[in-house]
N, C-alpha and C positions, 0 to 999 in steps of 0.2 A: 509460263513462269512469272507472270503479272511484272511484267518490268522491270526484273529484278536481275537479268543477264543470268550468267553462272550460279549466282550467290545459292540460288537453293538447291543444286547441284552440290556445291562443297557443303552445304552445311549436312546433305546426307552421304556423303562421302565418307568410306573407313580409312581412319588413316592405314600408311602400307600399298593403299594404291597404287599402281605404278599407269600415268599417265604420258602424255604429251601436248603440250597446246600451245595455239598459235596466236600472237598477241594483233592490237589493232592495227601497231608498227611492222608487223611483218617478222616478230622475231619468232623463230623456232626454241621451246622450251622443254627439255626430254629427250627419253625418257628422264623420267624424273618421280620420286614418291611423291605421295601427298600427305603432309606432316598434319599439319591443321588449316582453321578458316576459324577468321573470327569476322562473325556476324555483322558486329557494333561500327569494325571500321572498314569490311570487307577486303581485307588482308587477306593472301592464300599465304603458306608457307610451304613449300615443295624441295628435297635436296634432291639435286641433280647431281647423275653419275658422269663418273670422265669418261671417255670411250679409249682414253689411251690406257688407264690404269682406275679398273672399275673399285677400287678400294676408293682411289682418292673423290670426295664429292662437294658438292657445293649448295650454300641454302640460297634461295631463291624467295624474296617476297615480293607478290607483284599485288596489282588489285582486280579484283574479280570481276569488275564490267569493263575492264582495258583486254576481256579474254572474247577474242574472235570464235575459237574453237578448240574443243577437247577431243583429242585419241583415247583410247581406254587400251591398254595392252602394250 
């Protein structure tokens, strides 16, 4: 990935995805879709579902070389 973490991951990413991944802090994110990626400032955008009440969700922007690892599924 020439040093680029994530980044060209999401930029070929469809949005609709449904991922999960885990930040360099240890946080747990997902499931969760994958809304977009913008390249320029390496913003991901993802809404995460509640697991109490799958209607209700939340947007999520984090940045793409703070991502340790991604689930797909």
């Amino acid at each position: 990935m020439n040093n680029r973490g994530f980044s060209a991951v999401f930029e070929n990413m469809n949005p609709g995805t449904i991922i999960t991944v885990v930040t360099f802090s240890g946080d747990n994110i997902g499931p969760a879709q994958f809304v977009t990626f913008d390249p320029s400032t390496g913003l991901v955008t993802l809404k995460e579902f509640s697991s109490v009440t799958p209607s209700d969700s939340v947007v999520v922007l984090l940045l793409a070389d703070r991502i340790e690892s991604i689930k797909f599924g």
